[in-house]
PLY file of the C-alpha trace (Angstrom):
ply
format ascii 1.0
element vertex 287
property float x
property float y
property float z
element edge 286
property int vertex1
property int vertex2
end_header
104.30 116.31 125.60
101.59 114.32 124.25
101.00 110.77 124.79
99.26 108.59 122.29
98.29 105.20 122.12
97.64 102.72 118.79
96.09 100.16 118.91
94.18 98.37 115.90
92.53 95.27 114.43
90.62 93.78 117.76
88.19 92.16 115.10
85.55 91.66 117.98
83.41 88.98 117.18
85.55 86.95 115.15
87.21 83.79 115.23
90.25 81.99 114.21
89.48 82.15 110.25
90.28 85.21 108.13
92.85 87.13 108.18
94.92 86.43 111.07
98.59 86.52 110.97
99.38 85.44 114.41
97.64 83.25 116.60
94.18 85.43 117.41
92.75 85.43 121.54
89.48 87.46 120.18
87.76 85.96 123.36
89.79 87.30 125.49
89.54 90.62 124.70
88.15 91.87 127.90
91.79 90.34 129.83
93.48 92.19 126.56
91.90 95.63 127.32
92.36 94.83 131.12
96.18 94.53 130.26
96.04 97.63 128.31
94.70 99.79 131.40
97.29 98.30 133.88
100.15 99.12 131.60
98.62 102.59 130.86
98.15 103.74 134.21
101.38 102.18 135.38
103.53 104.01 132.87
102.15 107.74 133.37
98.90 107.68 131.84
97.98 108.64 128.18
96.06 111.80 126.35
94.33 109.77 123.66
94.00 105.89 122.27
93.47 105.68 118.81
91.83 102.36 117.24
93.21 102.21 113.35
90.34 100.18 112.62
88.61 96.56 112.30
87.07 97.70 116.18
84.60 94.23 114.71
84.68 91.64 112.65
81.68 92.22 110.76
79.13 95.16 111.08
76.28 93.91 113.20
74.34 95.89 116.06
75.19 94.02 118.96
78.86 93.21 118.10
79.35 97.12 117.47
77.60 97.99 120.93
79.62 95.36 122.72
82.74 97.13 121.17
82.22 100.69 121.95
81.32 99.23 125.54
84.68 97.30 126.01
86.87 100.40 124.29
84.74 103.25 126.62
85.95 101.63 129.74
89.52 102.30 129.12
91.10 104.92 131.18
91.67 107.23 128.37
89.20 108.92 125.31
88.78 106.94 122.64
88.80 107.58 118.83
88.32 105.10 116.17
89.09 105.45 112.59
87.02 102.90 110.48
88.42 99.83 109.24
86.71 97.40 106.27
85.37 95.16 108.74
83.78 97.51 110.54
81.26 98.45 107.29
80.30 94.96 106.22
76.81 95.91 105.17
75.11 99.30 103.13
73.81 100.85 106.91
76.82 100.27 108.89
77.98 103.94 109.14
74.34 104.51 110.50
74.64 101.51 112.86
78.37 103.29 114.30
76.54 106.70 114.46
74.03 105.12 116.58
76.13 103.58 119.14
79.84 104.74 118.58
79.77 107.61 121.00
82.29 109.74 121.46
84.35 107.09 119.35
83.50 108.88 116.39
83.14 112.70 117.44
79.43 114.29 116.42
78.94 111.07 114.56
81.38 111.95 112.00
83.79 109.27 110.32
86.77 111.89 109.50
87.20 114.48 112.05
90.40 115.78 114.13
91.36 115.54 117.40
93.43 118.48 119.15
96.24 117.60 122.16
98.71 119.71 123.32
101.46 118.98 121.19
99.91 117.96 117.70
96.48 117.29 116.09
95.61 114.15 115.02
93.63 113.89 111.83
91.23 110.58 110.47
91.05 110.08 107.05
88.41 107.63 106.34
89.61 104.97 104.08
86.89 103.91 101.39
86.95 100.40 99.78
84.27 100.72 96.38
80.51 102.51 96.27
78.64 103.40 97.95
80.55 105.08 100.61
81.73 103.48 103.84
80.77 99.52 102.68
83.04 96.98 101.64
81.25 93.81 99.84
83.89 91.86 101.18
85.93 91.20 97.89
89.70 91.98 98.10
89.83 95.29 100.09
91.33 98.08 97.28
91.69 101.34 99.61
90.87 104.86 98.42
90.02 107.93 99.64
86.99 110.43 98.70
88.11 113.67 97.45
85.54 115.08 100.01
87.64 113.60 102.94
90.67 115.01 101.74
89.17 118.66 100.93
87.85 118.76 104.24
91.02 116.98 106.17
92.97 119.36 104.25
91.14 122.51 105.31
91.40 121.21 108.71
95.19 120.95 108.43
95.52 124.55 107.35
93.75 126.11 110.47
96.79 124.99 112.60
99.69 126.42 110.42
102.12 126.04 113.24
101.03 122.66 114.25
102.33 118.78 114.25
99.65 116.81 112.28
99.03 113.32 112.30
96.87 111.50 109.74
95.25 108.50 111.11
93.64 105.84 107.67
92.82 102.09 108.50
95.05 101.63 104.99
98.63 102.78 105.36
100.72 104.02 102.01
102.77 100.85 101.72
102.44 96.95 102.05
104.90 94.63 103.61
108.32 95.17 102.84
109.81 91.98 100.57
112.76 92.77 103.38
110.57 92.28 106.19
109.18 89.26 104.69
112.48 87.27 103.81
111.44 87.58 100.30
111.25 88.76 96.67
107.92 90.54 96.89
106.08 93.47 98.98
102.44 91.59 100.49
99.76 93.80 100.14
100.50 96.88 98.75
97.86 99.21 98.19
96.58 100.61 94.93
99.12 103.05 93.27
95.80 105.87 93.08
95.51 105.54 96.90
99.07 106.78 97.91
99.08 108.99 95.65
96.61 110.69 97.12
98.27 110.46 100.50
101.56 111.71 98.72
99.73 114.59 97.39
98.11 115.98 100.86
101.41 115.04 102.16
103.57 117.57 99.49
100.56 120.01 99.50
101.12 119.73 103.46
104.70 119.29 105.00
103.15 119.76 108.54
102.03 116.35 107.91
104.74 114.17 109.92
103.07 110.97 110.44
100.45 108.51 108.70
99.29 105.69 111.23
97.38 102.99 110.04
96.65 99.15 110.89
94.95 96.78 108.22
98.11 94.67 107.48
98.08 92.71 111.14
102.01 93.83 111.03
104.21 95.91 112.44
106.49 98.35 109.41
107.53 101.97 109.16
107.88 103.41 105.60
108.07 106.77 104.28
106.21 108.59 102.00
107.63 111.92 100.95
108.35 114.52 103.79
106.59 112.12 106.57
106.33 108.53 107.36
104.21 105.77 107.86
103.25 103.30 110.76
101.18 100.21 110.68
100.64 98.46 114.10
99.83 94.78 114.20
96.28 93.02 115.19
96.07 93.73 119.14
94.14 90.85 119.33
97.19 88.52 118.08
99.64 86.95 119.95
101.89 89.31 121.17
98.91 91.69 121.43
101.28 94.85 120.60
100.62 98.76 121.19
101.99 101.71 119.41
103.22 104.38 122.03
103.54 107.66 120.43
105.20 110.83 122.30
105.06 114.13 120.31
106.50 117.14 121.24
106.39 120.64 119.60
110.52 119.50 118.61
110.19 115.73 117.52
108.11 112.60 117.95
109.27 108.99 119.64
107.25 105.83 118.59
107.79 102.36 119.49
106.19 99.30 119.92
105.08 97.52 123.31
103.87 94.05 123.55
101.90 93.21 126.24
102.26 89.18 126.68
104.21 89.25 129.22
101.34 91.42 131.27
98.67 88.19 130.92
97.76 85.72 133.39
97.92 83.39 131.02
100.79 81.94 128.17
99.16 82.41 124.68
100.68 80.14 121.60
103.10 82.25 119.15
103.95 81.39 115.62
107.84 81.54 115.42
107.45 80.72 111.78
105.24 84.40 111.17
108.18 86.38 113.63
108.07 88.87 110.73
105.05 89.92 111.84
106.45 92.10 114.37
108.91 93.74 112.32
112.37 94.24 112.19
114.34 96.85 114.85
113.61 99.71 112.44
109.58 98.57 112.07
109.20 98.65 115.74
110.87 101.96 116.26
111.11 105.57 114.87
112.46 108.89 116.22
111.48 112.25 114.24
113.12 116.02 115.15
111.88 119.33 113.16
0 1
1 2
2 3
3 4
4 5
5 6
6 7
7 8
8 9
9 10
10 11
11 12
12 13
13 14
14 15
15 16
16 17
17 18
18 19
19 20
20 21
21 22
22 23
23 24
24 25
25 26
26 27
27 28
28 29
29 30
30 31
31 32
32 33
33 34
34 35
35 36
36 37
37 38
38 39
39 40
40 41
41 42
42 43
43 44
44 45
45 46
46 47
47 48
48 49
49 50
50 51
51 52
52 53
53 54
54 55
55 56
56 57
57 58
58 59
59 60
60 61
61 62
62 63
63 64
64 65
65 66
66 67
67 68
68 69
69 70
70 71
71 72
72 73
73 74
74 75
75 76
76 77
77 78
78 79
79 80
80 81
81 82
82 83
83 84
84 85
85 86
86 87
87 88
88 89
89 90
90 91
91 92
92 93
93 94
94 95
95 96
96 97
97 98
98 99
99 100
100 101
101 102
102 103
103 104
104 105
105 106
106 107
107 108
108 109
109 110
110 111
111 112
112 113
113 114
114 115
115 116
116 117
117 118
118 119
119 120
120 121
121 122
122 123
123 124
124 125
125 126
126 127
127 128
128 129
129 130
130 131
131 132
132 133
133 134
134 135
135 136
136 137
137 138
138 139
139 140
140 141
141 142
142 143
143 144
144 145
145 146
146 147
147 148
148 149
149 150
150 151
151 152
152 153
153 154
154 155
155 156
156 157
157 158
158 159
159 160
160 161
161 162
162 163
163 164
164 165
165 166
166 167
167 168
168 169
169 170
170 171
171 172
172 173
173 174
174 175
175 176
176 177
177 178
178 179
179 180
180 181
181 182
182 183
183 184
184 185
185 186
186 187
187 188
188 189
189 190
190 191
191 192
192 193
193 194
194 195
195 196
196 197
197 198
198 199
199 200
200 201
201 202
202 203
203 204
204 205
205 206
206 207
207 208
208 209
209 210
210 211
211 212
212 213
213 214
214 215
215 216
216 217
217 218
218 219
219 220
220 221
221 222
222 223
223 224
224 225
225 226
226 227
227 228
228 229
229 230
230 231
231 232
232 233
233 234
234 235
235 236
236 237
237 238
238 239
239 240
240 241
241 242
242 243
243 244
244 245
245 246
246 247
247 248
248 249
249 250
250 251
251 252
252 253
253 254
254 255
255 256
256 257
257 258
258 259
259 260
260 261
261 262
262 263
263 264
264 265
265 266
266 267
267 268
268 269
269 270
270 271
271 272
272 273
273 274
274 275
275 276
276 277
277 278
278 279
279 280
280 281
281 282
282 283
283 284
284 285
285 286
């Protein structure tokens, strides 16, 4: 079996304003991560975390450095897939490349990851030109047809094998269930999951897309596979994805880990949709 850990959306260096869904404890990410550890090591250890994205608020040397520094002391490897925040300015990739480690393998933004019972695939998520910068207008996700040639021809080499896609961007917004409303929040561009839906149909070994982005907890499908968004770590209940994949199915579900603080950090009961429903928190796969 293989064990993996989400996390996503530690913003590092931010503050209360932005996008936050849930009260945000940015400063205390070091107690966060602390938490993490305890709970990994206490429930069997883990083969791989996975960071969906936003490892900083904005792209700046130090705040990257002091990132990679707080994420390489976890008990486990590492492996981040870029987020918008994290490419805030024209050199950022080169800034992540300089410092990111073995956070981004050889330096490389998309690149896969092997464990024993699936590989895990990240698919960079673009948000305009040039590559790997957002401006900081409204994030509209896509992915370059470079990234998906090469993810693709990655895929293929492991015929037999469980694949995971990792993108900052999931396939699918909010839910108008989730939300108590009318209207799905934040649903990506139509061009962008189609282009997910196309590697997925072109590639039924594809089982499961994991993203962040959204700050919420939801599980969608698109196609043969489904979806996964985990909400900000950083936010009160600072909630983990915990994967297990086997070569016969996969078990996800979500852990806060609130209750593993010294401390009592404010919720919003009025944003409780954040963390999903039974079926956004959950999902059980067989093939």
């Amino acid at each position: 079996m293989s064990r993996i850990i989400l996390i996503s959306d530690t913003h590092h260096g931010g503050g209360p304003d932005g996008y936050r869904l849930q009260p945000c404890n940015i400063d205390r990410l070091p107690e966060l991560y602390a938490a993490l550890t305890g709970w990994i090591r206490q429930t069997g250890g883990a083969d791989l975390v996975l960071h969906a994205g936003d490892a900083v608020e904005r792209a700046e040397p130090d705040l990257i450095a002091e990132a990679v520094a707080q994420l390489d002391a976890l008990p486990v490897p590492v492996r981040l897939a870029l987020g918008n925040h994290d490419l805030t300015r024209p050199d950022a990739l080169a800034l992540w490349r300089r410092s990111a480690g073995q956070l981004l393998p050889a330096g490389q933004p998309a690149y896969a990851v092997h464990c024993d019972d699936c590989c895990v695939h990240v698919l960079p998520t673009h948000w305009g030109d040039p590559p790997f910068f957002w401006a900081g207008d409204s994030p509209r996700a896509a992915c370059a047809e470079a990234d998906l040639v090469a993810t693709e021809m990655r895929i293929r080499e492991s015929p037999c094998a469980v694949h995971l896609l990792v993108c900052h961007a999931a396939p699918g917004g909010i839910p108008a269930d989730q939300l108590g409303g009318e209207q799905e929040r934040d649903a990506p561009p139509a061009a962008y999951v189609d282009q997910l839906a196309g590697l997925v149909e072109r590639n039924p070994t594809v089982r499961l897309i994991l993203s962040g982005h959204s700050h919420a907890n939801t599980v969608g499908a698109l196609g043969t596979a489904h979806w996964a968004t985990v909400s900000s770590f950083s936010e009160s209940p600072f909630e983990v994805m915990d994967l297990r994949v086997t070569a016969k199915g996969l078990r996800m579900y979500t852990v806060p880990l609130f209750a593993r603080l010294a401390w009592r950090a404010r919720y919003d009961w009025g944003s409780a949709w954040v963390q999903g429903r039974a079926c956004d928190r959950a999902l059980e796969m067989c093939w």
